[in-house]
N, C-alpha and C positions, 0 to 999 in steps of 0.2 A: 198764396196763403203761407204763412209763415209760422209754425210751432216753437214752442220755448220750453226746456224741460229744466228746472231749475230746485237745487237742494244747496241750501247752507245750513254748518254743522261745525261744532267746536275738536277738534280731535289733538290728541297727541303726536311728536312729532314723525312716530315710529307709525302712527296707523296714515297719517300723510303720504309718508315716503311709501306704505302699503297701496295704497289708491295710486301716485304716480306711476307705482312699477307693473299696477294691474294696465293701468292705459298705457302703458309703457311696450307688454305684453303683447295688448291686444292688435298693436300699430303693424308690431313684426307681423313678416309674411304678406301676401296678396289677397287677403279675404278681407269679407264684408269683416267689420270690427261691433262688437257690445258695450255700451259704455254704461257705467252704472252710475246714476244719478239719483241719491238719496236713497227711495225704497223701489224705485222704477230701476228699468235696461231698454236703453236707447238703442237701434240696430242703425247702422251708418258705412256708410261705402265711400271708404277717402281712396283719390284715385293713390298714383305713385309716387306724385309727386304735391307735396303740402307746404304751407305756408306757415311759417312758425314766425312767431311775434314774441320775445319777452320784455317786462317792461319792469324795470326795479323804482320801488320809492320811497325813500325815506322824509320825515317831517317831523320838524320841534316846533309844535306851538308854542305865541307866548305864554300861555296858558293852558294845563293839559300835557297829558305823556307823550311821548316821543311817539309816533307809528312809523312803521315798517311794510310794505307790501310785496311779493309779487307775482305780476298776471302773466300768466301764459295765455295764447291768442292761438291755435291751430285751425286753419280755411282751408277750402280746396270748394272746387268748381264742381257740384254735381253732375254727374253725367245725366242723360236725358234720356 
């Protein structure tokens, strides 16, 4: 079984950089980690070692604004 806990949401660049430094936070150290997603908290157990993926994108349509993205990707192998 598979769960998906999912929030999107407009913020400024300062409450962003807010949210990165909380998951940021929560990585340091060796404990289970809280992830806050939208009005939910996620509880998660990344072992020591994690898999980081970033992925930048930029696009000019011929038509339409220019967009900018990027995704950060972090895995790791649950323990059993």
């Amino acid at each position: 079984m598979a769960d998906t806990t999912e929030a999107s949401q407009t913020l400024s660049r300062e409450e962003v950089a807010g949210e990165l430094e909380a998951l940021a936070n929560e990585l340091r150290g060796d404990t289970d980690i809280t992830v806050a997603v939208g009005n939910k908290s996620v509880a998660l157990a990344p072992r020591d070692s994690i898999d980081y993926d970033i992925e930048v994108s930029e696009r000019e349509p011929m038509l339409g604004d220019k967009r900018e993205s990027v995704s950060i990707d972090l895995h790791w192998k649950a323990e059993e």
